[in-house]
Structures are given as structure tokens and as C-alpha cells.
N, C-alpha and C positions, 0 to 999 in steps of 0.2 A: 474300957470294956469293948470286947467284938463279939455280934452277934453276926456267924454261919450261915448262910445258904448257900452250900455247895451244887454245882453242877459240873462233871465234865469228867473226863478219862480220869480212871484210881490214880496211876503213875503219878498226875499233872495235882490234883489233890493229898497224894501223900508230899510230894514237892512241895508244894504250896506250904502247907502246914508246918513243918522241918526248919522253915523260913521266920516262924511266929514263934515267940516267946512263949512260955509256959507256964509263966510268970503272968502274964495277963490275964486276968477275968475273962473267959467265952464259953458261948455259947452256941450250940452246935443246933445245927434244924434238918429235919428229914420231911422231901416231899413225898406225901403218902401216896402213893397211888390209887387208891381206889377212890380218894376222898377230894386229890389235889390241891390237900392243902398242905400246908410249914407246922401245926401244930399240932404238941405232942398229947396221943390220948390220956386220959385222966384216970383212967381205969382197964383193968387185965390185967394178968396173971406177967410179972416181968420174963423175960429170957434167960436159959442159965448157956451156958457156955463150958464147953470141953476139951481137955488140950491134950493129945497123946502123941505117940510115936507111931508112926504107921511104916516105918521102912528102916531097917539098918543098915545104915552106911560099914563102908571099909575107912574112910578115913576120916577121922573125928577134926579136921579143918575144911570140911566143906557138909553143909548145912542146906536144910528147904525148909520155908513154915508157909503152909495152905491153910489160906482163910476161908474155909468155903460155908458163907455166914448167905449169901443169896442164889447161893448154886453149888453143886460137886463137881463141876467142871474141872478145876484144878489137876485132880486125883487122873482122871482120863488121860487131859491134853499135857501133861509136861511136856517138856525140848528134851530133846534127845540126849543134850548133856546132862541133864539131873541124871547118872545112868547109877549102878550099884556102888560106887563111893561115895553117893549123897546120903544122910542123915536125913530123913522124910519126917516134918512131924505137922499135925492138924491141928488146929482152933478150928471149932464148928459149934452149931448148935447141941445143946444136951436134950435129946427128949423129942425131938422133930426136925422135920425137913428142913434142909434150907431152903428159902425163898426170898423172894426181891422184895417181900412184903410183911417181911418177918418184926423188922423195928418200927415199932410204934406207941413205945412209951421212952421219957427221957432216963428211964430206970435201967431198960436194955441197953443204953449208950455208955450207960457207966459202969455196968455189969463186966460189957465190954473192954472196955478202956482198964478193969482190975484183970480181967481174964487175959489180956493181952499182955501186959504187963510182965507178968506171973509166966509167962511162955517165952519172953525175954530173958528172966532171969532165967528160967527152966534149960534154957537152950543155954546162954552163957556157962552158968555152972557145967552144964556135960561138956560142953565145948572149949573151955578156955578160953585160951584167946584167937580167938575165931575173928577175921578178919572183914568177912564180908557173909551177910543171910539173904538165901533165894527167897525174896518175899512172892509169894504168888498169890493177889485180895479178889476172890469175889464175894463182893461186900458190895452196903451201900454206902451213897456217899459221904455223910460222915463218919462212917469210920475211917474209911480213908484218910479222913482227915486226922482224926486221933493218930490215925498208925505213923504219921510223920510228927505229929508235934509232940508226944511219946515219946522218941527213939531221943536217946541222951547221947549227944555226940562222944562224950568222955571216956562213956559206958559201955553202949552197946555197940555193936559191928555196922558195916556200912550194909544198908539197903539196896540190892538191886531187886529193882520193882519192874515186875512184869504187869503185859496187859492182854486181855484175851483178845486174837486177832484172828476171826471167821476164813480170813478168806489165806490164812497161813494154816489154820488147821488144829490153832491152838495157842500157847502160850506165849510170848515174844517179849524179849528183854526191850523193855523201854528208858531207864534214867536208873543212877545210885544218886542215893542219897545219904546224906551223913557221913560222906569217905574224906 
């Protein structure tokens, strides 16, 4: 059994997890902010999640998924190669903002973990075999984590995982994963 407490750059956390079995029993932990603690609340309304298409590409082997689960940054700062032959498609929240403070029950994590899922195959199915997906997470950090230990090497396409970099202006390819 592994119990989570992620800290650190999305990239280096979707990495991380990609590394772990999926097969093991774990267990994920968010530090809440406002409370600063690891523990998940016991009540409230869970999170639902939404997956759509926000851009049509011209060519159906090149692909984007925005997680914008703690911010809509994503949607703004792309690199300039995502340009009009990228396939645009979002997971975000249903029904509200995103925010850094948004998970905090362990029912959003799982909600999560089926909504992401479901946008993998969503995306396979239209795409075929699709080689490699522009992941771009702002999320917190276990989802990050899910988003690597998720991805089925066999299955799904290889991960390049960006990370958002202030002083670039926006998006910036950090690691593939799963190639």
C-alpha cells in the first residue's frame, strides 16, 4: 500500500506516478490550503467535471488536452506550435470556477480520475492512433498524479507534459511520458 503526499512541479509528478503500478493499493492526499492540512473533508457537495472540444484541428494526428482543474491559464498561454492543426480539447470543472482550492473531498479525486479517463478514450477513439498528446495540467497535485499513473503504456499515446513558466510567458514543454 502507498499513501501520497505529493509536492512539486505537475511534469515531475505526472513522471513520478507513470513510474508506479496501478496495481498497488494508494492513496492520494491534497494539501488544502486554507486549512494546511493532508486531510480530506468529510462533507460537501463533490466536483463534477467536463470534457469537450474547444478547437478543430486540420489534422487528426496531432492533439491538446487542458486540464484547467486550478486555473484557465491553459486556454491563454499555449506555445505557438499548438497553432490551427492542433485538436484543442478541455477537462475542467462543470458548474464553477477553477481554483487552486477547488479539491477537497476524496470523492473529487475520483470523479477525477473517471473524467479523465473517459477523455482518454474520447480522444483515442477520434484520433486513432495518435502517437503522442499535448498534455497541458493546471491542476493540483494529485491529480497530477493520477494523470501519470492513469496513462496505460499499451493504450494510450505518449504524454508531453508541459509546465506553466511565468517568466517564458506561458506554457513550456517539460518531459514525455509513456513513449
Amino acid at each position: 500500500h502507498l499513501s501520497i503526499f505529493a509536492l512539486g512541479p505537475m511534469p515531475l509528478l505526472v513522471f513520478l506516478s507513470s513510474q508506479l503500478s496501478n496495481k498497488i493499493s494508494t492513496d492520494l492526499y491534497q494539501r488544502h490550503r486554507d486549512t494546511e492540512s493532508w486531510t480530506w473533508r468529510k462533507s460537501g457537495l463533490p466536483v463534477k467535471y467536463k470534457f469537450c472540444k474547444i478547437r478543430e484541428g486540420s489534422d487528426s494526428g496531432r492533439a491538446a488536452l487542458l486540464l484547467c482543474l486550478s486555473g484557465s491559464g491553459p486556454r491563454e498561454n499555449l506555445p505557438p506550435h499548438i497553432d490551427s492543426t492542433y485538436f484543442v480539447y478541455e477537462l475542467t470543472l462543470d458548474g464553477s470556477t477553477p481554483s487552486p482550492t477547488f479539491l477537497s473531498l476524496r470523492e473529487d479525486l475520483e470523479n477525477f480520475r473517471i473524467a479523465y479517463q473517459g477523455a482518454l478514450a474520447e480522444i483515442a477513439k477520434l484520433h486513432g492512433s495518435l502517437k503522442q498528446l499535448e498534455l497541458f495540467p493546471a491542476v493540483p497535485a494529485p491529480v497530477a498524479v493520477l494523470c501519470g499513473r492513469e496513462t496505460l503504456p499499451k493504450i494510450h499515446p505518449a504524454l508531453r507534459v508541459y509546465d506553466y513558466d511565468k517568466s517564458k510567458g506561458g506554457f513550456a514543454y517539460q518531459l514525455t511520458v509513456n513513449a
